[in-house]
PDB file with one MODEL, atoms N, CA, C and O in Angstrom:
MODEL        1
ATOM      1  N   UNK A   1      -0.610   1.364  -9.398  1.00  0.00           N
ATOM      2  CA  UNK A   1       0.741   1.884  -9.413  1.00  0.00           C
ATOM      3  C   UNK A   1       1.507   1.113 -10.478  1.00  0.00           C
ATOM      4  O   UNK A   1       1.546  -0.117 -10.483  1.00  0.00           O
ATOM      5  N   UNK A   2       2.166   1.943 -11.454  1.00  0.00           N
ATOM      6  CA  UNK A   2       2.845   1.103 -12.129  1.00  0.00           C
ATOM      7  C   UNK A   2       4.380   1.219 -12.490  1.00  0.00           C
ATOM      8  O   UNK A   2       4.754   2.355 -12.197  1.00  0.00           O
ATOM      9  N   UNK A   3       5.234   0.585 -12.931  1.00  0.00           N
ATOM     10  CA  UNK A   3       6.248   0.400 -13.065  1.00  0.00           C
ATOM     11  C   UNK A   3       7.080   2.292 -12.949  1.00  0.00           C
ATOM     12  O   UNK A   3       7.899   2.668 -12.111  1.00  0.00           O
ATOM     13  N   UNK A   4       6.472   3.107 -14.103  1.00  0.00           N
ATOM     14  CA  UNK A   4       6.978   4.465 -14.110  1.00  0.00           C
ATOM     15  C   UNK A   4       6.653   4.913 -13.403  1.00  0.00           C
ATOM     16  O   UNK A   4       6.915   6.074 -13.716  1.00  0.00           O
ATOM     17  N   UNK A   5       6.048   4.959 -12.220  1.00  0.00           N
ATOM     18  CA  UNK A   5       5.759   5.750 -11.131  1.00  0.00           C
ATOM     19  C   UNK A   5       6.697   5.114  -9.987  1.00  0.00           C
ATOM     20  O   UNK A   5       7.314   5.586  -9.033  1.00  0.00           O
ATOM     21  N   UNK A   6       6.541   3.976 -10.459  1.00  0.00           N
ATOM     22  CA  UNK A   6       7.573   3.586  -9.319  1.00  0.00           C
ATOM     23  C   UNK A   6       9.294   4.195  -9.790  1.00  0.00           C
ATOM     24  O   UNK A   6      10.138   4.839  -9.168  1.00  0.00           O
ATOM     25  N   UNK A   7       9.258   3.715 -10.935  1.00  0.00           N
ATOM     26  CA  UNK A   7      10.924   4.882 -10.947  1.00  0.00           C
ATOM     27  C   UNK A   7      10.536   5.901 -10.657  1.00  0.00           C
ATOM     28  O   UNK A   7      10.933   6.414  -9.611  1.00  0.00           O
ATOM     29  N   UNK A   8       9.890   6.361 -11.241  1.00  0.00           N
ATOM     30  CA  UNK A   8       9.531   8.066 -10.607  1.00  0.00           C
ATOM     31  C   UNK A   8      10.108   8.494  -9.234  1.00  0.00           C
ATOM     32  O   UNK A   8      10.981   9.339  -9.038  1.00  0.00           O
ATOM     33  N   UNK A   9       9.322   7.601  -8.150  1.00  0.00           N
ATOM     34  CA  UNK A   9       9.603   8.187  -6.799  1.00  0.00           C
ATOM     35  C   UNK A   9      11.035   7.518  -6.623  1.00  0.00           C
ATOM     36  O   UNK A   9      11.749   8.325  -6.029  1.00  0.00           O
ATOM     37  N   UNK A  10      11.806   6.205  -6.950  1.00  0.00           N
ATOM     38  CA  UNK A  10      12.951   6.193  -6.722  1.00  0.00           C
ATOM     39  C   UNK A  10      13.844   7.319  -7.327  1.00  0.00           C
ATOM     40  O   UNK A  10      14.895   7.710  -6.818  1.00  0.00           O
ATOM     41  N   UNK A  11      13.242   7.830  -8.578  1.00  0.00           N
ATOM     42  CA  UNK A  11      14.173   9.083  -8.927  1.00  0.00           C
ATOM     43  C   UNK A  11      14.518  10.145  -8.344  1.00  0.00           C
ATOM     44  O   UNK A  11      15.587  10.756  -8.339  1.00  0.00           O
ATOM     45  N   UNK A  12      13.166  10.400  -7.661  1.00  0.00           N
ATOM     46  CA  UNK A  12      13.089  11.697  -6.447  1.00  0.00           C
ATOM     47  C   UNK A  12      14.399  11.416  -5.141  1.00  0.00           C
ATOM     48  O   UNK A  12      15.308  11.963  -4.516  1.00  0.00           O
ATOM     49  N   UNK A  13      13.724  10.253  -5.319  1.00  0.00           N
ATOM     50  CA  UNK A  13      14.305   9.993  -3.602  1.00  0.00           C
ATOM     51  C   UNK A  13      15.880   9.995  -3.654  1.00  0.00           C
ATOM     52  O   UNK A  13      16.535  10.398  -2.693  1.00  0.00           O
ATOM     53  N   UNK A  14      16.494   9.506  -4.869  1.00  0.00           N
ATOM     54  CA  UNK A  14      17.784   9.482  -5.320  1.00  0.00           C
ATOM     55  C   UNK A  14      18.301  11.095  -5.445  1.00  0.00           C
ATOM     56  O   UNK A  14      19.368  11.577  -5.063  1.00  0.00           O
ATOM     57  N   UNK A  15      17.295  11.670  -6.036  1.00  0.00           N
ATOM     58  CA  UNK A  15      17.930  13.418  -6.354  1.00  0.00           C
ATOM     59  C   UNK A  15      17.497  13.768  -4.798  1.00  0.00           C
ATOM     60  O   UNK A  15      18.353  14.623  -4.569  1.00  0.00           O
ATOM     61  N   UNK A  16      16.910  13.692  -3.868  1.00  0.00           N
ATOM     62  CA  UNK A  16      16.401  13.998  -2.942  1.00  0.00           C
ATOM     63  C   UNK A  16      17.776  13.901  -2.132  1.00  0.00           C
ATOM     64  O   UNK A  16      18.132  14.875  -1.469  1.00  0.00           O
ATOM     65  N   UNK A  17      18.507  12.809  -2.173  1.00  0.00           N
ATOM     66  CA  UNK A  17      19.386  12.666  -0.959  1.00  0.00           C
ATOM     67  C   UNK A  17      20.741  13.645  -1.525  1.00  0.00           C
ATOM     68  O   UNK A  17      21.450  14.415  -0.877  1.00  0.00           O
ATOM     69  N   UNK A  18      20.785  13.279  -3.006  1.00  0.00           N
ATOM     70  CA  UNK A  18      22.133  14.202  -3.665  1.00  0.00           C
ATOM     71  C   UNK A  18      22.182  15.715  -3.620  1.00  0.00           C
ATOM     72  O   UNK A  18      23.170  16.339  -3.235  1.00  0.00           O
ATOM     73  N   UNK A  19      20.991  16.293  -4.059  1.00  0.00           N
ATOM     74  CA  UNK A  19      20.789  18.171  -4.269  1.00  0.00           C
ATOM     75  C   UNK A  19      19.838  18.675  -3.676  1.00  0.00           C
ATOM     76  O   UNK A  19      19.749  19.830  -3.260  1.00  0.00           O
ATOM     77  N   UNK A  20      18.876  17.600  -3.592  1.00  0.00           N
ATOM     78  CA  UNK A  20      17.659  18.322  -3.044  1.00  0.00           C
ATOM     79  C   UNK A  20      16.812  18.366  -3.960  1.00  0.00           C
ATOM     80  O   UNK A  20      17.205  18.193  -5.114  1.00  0.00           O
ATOM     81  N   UNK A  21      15.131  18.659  -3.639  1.00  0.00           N
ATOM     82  CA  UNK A  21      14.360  18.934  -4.407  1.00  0.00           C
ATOM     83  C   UNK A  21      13.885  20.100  -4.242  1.00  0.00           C
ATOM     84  O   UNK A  21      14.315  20.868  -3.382  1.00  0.00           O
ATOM     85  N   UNK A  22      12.821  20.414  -5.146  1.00  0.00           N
ATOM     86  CA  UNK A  22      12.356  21.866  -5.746  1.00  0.00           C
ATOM     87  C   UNK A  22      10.810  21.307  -4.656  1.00  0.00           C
ATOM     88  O   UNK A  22      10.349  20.305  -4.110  1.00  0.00           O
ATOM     89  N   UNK A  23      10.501  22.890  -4.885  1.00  0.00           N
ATOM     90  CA  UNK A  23       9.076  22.288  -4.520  1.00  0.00           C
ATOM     91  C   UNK A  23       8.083  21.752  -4.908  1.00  0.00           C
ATOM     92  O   UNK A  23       7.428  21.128  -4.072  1.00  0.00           O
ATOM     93  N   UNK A  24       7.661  21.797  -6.170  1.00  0.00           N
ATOM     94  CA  UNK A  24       7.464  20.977  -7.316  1.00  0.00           C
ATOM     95  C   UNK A  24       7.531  19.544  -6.858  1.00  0.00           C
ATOM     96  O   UNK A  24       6.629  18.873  -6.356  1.00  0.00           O
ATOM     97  N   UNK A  25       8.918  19.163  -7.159  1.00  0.00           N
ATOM     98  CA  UNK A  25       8.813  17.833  -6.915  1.00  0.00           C
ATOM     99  C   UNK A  25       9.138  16.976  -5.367  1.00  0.00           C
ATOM    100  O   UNK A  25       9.492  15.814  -5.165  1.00  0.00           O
ATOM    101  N   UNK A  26       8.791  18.322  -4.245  1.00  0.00           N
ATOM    102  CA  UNK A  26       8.017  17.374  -3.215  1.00  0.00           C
ATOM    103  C   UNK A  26       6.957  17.101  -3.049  1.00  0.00           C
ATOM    104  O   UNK A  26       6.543  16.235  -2.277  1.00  0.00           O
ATOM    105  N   UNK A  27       6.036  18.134  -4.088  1.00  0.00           N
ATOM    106  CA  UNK A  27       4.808  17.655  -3.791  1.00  0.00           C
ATOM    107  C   UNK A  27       4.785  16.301  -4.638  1.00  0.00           C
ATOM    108  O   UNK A  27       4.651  15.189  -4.128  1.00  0.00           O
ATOM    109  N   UNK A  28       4.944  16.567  -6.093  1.00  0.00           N
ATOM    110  CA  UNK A  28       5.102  14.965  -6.708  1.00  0.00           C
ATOM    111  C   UNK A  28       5.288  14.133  -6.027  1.00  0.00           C
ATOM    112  O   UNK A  28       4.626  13.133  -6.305  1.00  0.00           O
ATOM    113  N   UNK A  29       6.155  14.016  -4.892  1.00  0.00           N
ATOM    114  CA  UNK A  29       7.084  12.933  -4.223  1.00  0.00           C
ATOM    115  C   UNK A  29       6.449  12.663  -3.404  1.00  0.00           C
ATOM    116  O   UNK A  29       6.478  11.476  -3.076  1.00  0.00           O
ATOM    117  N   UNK A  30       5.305  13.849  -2.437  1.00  0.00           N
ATOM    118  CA  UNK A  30       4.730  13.205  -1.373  1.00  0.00           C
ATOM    119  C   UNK A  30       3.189  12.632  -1.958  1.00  0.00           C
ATOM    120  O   UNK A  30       2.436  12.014  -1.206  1.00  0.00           O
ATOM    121  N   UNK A  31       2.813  12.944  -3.490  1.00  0.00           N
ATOM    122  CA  UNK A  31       2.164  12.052  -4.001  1.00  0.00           C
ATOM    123  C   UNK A  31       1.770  10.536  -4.508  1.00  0.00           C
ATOM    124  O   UNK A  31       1.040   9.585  -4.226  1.00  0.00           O
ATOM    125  N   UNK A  32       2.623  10.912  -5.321  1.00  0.00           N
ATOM    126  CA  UNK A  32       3.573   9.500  -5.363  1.00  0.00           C
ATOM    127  C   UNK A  32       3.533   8.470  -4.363  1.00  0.00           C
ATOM    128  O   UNK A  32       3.221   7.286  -4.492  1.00  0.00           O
ATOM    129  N   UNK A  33       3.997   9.282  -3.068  1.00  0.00           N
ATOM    130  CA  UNK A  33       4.210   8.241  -2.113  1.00  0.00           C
ATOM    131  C   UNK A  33       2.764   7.561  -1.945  1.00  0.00           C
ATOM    132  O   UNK A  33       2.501   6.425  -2.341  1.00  0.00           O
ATOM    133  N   UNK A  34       1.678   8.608  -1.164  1.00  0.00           N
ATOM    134  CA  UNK A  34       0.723   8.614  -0.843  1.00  0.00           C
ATOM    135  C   UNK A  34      -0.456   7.434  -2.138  1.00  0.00           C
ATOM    136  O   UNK A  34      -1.342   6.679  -1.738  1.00  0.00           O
ATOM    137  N   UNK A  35      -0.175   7.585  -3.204  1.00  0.00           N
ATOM    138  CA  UNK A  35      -0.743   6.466  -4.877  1.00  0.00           C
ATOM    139  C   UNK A  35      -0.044   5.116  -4.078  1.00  0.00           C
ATOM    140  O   UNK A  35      -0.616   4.031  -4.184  1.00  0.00           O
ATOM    141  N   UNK A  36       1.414   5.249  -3.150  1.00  0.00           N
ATOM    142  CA  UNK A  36       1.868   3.673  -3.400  1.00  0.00           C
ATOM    143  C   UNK A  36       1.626   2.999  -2.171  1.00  0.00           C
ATOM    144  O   UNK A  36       1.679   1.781  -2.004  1.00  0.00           O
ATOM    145  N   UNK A  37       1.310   4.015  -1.173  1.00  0.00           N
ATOM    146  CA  UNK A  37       0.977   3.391   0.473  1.00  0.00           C
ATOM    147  C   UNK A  37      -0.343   2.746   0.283  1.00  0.00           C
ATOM    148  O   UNK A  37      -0.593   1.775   0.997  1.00  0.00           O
ATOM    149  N   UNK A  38      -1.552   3.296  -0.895  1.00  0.00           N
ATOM    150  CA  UNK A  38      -2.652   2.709  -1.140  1.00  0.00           C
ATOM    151  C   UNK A  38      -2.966   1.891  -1.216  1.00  0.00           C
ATOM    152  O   UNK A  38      -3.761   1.220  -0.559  1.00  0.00           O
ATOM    153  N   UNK A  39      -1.853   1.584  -2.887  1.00  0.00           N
ATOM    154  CA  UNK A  39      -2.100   0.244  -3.484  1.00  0.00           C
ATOM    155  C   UNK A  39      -1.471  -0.674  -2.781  1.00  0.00           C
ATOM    156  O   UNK A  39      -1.835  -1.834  -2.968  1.00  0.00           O
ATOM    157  N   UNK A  40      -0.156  -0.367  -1.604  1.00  0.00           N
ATOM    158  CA  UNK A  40      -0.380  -1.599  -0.482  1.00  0.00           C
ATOM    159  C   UNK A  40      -0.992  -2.055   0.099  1.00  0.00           C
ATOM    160  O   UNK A  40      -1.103  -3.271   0.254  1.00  0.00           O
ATOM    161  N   UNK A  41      -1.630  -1.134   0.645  1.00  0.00           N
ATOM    162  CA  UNK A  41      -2.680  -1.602   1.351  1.00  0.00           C
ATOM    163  C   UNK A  41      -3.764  -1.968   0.909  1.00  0.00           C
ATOM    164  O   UNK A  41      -4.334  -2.826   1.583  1.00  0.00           O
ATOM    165  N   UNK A  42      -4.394  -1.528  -0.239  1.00  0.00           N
ATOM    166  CA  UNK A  42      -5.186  -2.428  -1.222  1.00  0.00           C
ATOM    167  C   UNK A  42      -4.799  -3.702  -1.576  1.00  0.00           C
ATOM    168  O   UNK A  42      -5.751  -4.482  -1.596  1.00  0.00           O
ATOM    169  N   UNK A  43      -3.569  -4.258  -1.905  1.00  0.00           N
ATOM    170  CA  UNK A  43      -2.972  -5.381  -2.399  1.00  0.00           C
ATOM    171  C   UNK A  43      -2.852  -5.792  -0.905  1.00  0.00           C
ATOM    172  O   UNK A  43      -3.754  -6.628  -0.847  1.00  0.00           O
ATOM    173  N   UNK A  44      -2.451  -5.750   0.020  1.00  0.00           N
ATOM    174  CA  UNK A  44      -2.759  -6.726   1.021  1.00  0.00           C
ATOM    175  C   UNK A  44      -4.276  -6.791   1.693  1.00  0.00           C
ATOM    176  O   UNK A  44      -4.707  -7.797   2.256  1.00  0.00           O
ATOM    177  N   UNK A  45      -4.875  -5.783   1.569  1.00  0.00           N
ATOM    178  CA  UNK A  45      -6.009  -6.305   2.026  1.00  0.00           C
ATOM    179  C   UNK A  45      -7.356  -7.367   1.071  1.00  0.00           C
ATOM    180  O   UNK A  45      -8.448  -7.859   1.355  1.00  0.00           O
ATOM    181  N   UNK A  46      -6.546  -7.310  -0.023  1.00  0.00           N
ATOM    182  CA  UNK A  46      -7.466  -8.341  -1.250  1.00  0.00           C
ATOM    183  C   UNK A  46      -6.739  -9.804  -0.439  1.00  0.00           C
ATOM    184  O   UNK A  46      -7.358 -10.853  -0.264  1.00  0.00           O
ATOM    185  N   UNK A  47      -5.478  -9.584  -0.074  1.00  0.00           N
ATOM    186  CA  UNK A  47      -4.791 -11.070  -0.024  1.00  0.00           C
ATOM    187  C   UNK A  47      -5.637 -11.490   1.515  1.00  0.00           C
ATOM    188  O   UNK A  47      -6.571 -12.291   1.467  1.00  0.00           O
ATOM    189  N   UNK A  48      -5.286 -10.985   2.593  1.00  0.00           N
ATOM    190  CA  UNK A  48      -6.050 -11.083   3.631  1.00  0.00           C
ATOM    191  C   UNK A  48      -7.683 -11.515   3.473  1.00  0.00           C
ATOM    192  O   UNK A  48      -8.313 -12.314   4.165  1.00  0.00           O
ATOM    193  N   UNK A  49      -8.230 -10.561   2.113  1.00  0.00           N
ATOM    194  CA  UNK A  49      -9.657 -11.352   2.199  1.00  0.00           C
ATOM    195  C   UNK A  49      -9.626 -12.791   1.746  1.00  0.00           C
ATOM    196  O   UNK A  49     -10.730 -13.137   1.326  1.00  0.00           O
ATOM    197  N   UNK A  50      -9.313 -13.114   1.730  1.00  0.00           N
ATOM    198  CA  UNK A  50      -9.239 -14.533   0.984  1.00  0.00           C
ATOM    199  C   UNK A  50      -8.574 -15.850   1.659  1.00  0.00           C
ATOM    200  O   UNK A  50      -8.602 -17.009   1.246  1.00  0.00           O
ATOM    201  N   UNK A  51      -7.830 -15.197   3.084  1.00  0.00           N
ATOM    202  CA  UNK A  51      -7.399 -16.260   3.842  1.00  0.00           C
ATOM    203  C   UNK A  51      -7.839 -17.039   4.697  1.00  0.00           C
ATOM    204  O   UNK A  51      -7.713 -16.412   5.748  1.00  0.00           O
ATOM    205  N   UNK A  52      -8.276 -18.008   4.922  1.00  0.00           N
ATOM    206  CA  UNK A  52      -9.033 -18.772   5.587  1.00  0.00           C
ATOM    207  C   UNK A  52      -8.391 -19.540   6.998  1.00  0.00           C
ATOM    208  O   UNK A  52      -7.360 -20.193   6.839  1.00  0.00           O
ATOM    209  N   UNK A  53      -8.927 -19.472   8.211  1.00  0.00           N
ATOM    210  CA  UNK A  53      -8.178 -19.837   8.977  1.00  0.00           C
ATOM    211  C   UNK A  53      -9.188 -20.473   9.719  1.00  0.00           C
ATOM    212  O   UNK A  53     -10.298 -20.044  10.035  1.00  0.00           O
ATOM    213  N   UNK A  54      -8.394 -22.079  10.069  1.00  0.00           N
ATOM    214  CA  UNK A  54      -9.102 -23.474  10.961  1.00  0.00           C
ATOM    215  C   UNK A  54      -9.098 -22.973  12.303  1.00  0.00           C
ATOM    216  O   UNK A  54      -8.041 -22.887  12.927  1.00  0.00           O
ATOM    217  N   UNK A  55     -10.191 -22.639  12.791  1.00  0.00           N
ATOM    218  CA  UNK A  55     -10.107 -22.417  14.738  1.00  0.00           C
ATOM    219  C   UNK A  55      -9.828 -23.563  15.480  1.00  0.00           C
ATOM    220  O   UNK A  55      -8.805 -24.219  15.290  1.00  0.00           O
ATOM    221  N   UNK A  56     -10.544 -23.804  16.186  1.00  0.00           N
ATOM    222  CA  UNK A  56      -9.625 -24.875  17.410  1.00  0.00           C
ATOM    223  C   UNK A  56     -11.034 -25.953  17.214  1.00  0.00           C
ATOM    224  O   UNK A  56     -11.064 -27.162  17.444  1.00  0.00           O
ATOM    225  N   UNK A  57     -11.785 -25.362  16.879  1.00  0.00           N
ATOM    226  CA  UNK A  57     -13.313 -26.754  17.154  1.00  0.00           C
ATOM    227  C   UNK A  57     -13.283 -26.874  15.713  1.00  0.00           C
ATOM    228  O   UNK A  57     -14.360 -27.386  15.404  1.00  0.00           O
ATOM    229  N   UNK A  58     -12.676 -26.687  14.801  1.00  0.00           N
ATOM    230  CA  UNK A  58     -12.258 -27.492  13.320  1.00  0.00           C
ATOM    231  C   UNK A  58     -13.437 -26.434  12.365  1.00  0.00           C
ATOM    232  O   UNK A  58     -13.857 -26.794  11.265  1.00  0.00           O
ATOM    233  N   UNK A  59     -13.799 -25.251  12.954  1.00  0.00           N
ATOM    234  CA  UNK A  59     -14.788 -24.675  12.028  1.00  0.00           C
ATOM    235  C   UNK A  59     -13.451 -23.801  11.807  1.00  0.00           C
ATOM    236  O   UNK A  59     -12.581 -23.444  12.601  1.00  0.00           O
ATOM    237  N   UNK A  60     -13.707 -23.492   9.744  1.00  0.00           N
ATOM    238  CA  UNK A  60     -13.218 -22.309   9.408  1.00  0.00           C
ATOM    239  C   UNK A  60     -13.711 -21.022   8.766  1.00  0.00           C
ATOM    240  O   UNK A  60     -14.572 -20.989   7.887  1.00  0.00           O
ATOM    241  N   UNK A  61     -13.058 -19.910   9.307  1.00  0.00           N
ATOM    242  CA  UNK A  61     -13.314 -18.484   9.330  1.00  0.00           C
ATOM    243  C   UNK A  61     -12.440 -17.523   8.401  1.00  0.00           C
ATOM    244  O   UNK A  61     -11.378 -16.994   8.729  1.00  0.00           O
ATOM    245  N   UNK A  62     -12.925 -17.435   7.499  1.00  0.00           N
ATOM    246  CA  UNK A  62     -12.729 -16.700   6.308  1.00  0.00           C
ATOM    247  C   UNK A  62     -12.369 -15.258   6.766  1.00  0.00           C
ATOM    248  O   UNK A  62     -13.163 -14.917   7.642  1.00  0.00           O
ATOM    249  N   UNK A  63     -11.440 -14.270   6.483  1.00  0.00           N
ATOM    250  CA  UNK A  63     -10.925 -13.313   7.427  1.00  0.00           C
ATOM    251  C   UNK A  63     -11.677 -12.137   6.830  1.00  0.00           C
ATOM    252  O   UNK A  63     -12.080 -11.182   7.494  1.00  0.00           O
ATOM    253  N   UNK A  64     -11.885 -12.334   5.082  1.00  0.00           N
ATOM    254  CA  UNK A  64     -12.601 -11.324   4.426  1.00  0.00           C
ATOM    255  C   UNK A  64     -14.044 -11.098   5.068  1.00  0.00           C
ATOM    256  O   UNK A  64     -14.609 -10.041   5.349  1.00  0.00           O
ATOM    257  N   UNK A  65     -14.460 -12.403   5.209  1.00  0.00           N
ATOM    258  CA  UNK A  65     -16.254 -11.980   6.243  1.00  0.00           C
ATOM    259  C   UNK A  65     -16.149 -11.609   7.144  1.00  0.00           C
ATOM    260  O   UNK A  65     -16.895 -10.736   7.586  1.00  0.00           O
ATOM    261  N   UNK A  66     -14.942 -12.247   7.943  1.00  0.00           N
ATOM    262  CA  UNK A  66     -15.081 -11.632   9.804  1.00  0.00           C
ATOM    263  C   UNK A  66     -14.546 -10.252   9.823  1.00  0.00           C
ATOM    264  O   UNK A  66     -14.867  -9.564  10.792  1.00  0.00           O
ATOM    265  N   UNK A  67     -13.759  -9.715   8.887  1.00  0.00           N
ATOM    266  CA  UNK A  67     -13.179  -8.630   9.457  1.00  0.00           C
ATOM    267  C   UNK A  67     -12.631  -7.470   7.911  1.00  0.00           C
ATOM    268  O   UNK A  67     -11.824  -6.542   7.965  1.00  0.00           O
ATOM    269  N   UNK A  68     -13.312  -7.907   6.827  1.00  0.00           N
ATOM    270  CA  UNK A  68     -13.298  -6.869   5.554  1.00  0.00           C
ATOM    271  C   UNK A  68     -14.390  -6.022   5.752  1.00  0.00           C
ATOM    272  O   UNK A  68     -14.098  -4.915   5.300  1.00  0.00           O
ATOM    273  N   UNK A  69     -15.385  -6.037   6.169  1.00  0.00           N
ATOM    274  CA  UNK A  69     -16.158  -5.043   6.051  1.00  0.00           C
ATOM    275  C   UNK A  69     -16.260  -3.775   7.219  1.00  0.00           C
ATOM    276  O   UNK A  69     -17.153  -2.928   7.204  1.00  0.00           O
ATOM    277  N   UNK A  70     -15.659  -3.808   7.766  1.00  0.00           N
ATOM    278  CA  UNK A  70     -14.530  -2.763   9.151  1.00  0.00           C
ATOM    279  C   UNK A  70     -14.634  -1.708   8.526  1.00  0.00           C
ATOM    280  O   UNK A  70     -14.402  -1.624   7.319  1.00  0.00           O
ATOM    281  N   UNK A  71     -15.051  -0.603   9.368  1.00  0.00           N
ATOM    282  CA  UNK A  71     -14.262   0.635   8.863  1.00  0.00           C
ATOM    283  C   UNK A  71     -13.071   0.874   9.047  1.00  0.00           C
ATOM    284  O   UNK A  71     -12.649   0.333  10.069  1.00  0.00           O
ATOM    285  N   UNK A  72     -11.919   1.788   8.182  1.00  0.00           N
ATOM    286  CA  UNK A  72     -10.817   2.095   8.910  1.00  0.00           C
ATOM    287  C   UNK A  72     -10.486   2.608   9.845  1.00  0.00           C
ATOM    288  O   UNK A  72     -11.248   3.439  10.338  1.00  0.00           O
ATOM    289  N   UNK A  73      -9.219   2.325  10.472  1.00  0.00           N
ATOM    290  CA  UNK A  73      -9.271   2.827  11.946  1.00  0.00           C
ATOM    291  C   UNK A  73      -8.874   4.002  12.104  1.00  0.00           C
ATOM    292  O   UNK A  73      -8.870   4.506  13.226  1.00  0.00           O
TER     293      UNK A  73
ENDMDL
END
């Protein structure tokens, strides 16, 4: 996702609340959305793999091994 897509959908969403949109650009808009819910969840789930957490008997558990290879729910 990058910078112009991200104005993009703030542009929508701005004409969205003032006139309305066409149909055209709800589908854009519910695209758009759908490209940026991704790359959240892509970008947090890279950060999550990588976090490491101390249990209680001093062994640590890497969250990407215990729980990245999951299917979605």
């Amino acid at each position: 996702m990058n910078q112009k897509d991200l104005d993009r959908i703030n542009e929508l969403a701005r004409k969205s609340k003032s006139v309305g949109l066409t149909g055209q650009e709800k589908e854009e808009q519910a695209r758009l959305r759908r490209l940026y819910i991704e790359s959240v969840r892509m970008n947090l789930r890279s950060q999550l793999d990588v976090i490491d957490v101390r249990e209680k008997d001093g062994t640590i558990t890497n969250l990407g091994e215990k729980y990245g290879n999951k299917t979605k729910h």
